[in-house]
RODO-2510 file (C-alpha; in nm, 4 decimals, decimal comma):
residues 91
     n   res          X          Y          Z
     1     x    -1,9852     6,5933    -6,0349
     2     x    -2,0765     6,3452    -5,7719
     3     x    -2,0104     6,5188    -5,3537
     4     x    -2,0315     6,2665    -5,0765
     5     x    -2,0922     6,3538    -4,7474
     6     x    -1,8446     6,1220    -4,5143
     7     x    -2,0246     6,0191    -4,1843
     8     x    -1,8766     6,0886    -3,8541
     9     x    -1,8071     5,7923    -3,6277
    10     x    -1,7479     5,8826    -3,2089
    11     x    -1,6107     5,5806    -3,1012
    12     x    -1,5855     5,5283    -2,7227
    13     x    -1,2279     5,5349    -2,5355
    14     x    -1,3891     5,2121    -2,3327
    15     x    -1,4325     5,0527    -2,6967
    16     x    -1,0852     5,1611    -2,8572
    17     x    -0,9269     5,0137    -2,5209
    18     x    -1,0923     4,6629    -2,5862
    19     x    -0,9997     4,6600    -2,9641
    20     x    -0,6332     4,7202    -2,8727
    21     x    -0,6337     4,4497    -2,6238
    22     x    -0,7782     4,2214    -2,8642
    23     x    -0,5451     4,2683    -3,1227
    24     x    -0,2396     4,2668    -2,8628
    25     x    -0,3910     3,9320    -2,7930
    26     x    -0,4394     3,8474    -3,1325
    27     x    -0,0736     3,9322    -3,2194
    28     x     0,0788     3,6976    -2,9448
    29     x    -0,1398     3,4292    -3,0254
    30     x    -0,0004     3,4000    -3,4111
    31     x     0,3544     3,4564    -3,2432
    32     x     0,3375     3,1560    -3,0096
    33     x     0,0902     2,9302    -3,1700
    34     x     0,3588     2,6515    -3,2445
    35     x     0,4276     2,6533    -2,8353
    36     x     0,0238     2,6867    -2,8439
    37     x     0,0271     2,3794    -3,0157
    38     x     0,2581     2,1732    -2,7886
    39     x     0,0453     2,2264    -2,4707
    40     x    -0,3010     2,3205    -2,5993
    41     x    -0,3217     2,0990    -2,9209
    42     x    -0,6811     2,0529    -2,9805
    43     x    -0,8772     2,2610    -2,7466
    44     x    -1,0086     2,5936    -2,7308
    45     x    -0,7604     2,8586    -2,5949
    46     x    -0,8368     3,2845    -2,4823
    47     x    -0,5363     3,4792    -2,4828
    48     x    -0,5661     3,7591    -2,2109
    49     x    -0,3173     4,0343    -2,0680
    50     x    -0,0806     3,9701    -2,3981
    51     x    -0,0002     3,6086    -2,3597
    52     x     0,0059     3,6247    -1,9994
    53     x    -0,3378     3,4839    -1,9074
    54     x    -0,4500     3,1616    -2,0800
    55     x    -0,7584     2,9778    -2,0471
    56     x    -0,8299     2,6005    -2,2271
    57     x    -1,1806     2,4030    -2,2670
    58     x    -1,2472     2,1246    -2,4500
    59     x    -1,5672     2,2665    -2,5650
    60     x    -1,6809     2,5870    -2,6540
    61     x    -1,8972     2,6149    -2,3791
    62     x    -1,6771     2,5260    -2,1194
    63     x    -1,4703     2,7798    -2,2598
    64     x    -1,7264     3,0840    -2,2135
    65     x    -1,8376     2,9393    -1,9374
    66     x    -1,4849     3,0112    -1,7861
    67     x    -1,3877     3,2852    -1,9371
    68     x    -1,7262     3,4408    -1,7353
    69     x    -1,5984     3,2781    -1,4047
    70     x    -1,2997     3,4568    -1,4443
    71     x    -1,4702     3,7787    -1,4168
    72     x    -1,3350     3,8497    -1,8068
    73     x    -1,5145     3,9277    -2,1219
    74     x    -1,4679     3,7881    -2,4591
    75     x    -1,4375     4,1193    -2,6561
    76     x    -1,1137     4,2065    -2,5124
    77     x    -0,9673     3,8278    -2,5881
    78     x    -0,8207     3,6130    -2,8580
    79     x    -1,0228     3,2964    -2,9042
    80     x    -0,8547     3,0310    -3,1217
    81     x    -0,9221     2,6468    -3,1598
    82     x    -0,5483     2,5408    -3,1434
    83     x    -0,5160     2,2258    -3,4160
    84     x    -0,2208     2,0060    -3,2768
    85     x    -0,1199     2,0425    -3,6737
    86     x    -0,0321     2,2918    -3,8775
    87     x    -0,3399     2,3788    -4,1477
    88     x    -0,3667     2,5463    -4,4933
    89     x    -0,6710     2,7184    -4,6160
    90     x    -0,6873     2,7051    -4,9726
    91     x    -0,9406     2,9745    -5,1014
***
């Protein structure tokens, strides 16, 4: 008989509240990346405040480089290279 102790994880509130965000984020980015694609086709988009805050860059850097001007952080943010068409991983 094998017993396993199971460890206990305290996860911060401030670190559950930037997870949800994210995958809010996350969720509206899939939903709208075809309208994504019409304005934002090949550049590097963050998806704040559910689809209500966008920021573009060409470049990575630009990209962090605004999304610290605008006082936000990336944790909390969906960060997506938007392809102007549509792409199929094959694994």
């Amino acid at each position: 008989m094998v017993i396993r102790k199971m460890a206990t994880v305290t996860v911060e509130q401030s670190d559950l509240d930037k997870l949800t965000e994210f995958t809010r984020n996350t969720q509206w980015l899939l939903e709208n990346l075809d309208s994504l694609r019409e304005k934002y086709h090949d550049r590097y988009v963050a998806i704040f405040d559910s689809g209500r805050r966008i920021i573009d860059a060409t470049t990575m850097e630009e990209l962090s480089s605004k999304i610290a001007q605008s006082g936000r952080t990336p944790e909390s943010c969906a960060i997506e290279f938007v392809t102007r068409e549509r792409y199929l991983l094959i694994l």
